[in-house]
N, C-alpha and C positions, 0 to 999 in steps of 0.2 A: 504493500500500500504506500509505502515512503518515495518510492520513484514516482508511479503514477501522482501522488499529490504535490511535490515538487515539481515536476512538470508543466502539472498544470498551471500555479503559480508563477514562475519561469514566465509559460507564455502569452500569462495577464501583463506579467512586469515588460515584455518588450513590446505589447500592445501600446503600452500607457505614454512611448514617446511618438506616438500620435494622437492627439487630445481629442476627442470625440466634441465636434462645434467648434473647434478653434480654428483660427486661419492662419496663415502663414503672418506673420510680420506682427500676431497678437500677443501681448503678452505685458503684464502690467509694470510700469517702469515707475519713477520719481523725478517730479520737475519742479522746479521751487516758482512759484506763483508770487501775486502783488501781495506786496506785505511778509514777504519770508517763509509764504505757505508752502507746504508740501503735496501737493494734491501728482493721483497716479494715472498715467496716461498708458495706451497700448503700444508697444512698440519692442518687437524681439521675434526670435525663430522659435518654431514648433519645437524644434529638434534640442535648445538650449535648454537646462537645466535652468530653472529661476530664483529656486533660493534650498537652502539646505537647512536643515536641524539637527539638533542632539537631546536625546529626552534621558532623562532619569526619573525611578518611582519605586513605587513599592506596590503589590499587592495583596490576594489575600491569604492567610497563613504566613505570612510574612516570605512573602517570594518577591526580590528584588529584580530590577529588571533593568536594562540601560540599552541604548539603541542609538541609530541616525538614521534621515529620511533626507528622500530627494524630491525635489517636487515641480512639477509643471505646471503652470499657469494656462485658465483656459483664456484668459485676454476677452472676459464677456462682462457686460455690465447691466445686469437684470433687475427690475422691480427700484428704479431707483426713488428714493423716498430723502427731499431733504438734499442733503450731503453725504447721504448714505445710500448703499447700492448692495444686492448680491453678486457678488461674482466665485469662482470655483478653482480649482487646482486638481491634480492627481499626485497622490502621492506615493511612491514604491519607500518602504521602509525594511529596516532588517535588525532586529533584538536579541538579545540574551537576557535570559531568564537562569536564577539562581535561587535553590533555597535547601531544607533541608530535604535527605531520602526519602522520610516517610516509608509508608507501607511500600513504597510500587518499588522503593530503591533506587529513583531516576533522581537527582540532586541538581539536574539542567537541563536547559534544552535552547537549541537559536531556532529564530522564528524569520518570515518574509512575510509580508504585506504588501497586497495594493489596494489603495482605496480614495475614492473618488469625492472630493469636501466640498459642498457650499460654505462661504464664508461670507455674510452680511458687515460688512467694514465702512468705516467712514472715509470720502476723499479725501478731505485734504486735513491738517495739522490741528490739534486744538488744543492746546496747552504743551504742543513737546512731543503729542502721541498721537497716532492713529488707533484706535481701539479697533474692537471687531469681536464676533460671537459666530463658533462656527461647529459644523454637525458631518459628520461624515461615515458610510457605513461599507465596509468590502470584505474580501477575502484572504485568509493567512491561510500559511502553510508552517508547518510545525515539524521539527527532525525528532520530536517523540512524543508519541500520545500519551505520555505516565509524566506526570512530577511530583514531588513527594508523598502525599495522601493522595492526590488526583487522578483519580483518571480518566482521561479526557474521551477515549473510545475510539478517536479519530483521527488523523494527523490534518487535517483539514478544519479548518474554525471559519467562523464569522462575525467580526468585530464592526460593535458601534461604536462612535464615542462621543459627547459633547464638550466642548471646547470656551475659552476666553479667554486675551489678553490686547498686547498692544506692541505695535510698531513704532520703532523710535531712533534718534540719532539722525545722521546726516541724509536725504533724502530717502529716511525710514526704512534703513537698510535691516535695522535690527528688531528683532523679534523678540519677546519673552511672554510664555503664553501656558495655561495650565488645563491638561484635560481629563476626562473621566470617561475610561472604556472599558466596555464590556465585552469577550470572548466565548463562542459558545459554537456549536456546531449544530444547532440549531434540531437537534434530535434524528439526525440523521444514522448517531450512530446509537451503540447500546445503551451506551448511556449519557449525560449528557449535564457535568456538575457545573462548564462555567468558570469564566474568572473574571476578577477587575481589577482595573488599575488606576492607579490617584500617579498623576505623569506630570513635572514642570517640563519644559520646552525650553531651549535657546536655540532663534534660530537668525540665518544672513541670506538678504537678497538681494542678488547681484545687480 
């Protein structure tokens, strides 16, 4: 089951640098505006990477967890409300997970991710920050369905997660942003306990 579901994630992950609605030359940038504002325009390749992150966390039974993500901009600007707007990214991500053996005897495991975010953000600067509130929900793949007490039943998951923070620094290059995800395989397999995570974020956009 470990190939076949690596595989399959593999080839969502090389799916994702072609953004499903985006166009060439789309992709959201930083221009300092009247007054020193920072509001974000479209402007980059499909193909470039847009900003990068590193997360650290904990979850539950006390399984620690650390990662980086890469992410692609979809360069779309929906529902706009105000000086605020929806717009979206893809994200491919890849974690390690640590905790103790518990029953299964598995003490770790690394993880892949890809999953596709709306993110509702503000355009331009307001005190220093761009804030934003964001929701996104995909698929991992997992190098082992056991960790310590758990057992997952499947090496294939489906992670939600909801999201907050804020952009900031020289044309809001920088990120610091905290979310809350859920892992589950949605009962596909025998059985089906689940995990979460409590995740800070530091991230950079190029």
């Amino acid at each position: 089951m470990r190939a076949p579901a690596t595989s399959f994630v593999l080839g969502l992950a090389l799916c994702s640098v072609y953004p499903i609605g985006a166009q060439a030359g789309d992709t959201l940038t930083g221009e300092i505006g009247t007054g020193g504002d920072v509001r974000l325009t479209a402007d980059a390749s499909p193909l470039r990477i847009d900003a990068f992150a590193v997360e650290a966390g904990a979850g539950d039974d006390g399984i620690g967890r650390g990662g980086l993500a890469l992410q692609w901009d979809l360069g779309v600007r929906w529902l706009p409300v105000g000086d605020w707007y929806l717009g979206g990214y893809f994200e491919l991500s890849a974690s390690y997970w640590e905790g103790d053996e518990g029953r299964t005897g598995t003490g770790s495991l690394g993880e892949l991710g890809l999953t596709p975010v709306l993110r509702f953000q503000k355009a331009s600067m307001a005190y220093g920050v761009l804030p934003y509130v964001e929701a996104g929900v995909g698929v991992h793949g997992m190098s082992n369905d056991q960790l310590g007490d758990k057992d997952f039943s499947t090496e294939i998951a489906f992670g939600s997660h909801g999201g907050v923070g804020i952009r900031f620094g020289d044309r809001a290059r920088f990120e610091l942003g905290y979310r809350y995800q859920h892992l589950s395989n949605l009962s596909i397999g025998d059985s089906n306990p689940g995990i979460n995570f409590h995740l800070v974020r530091l991230g950079y956009h190029f």
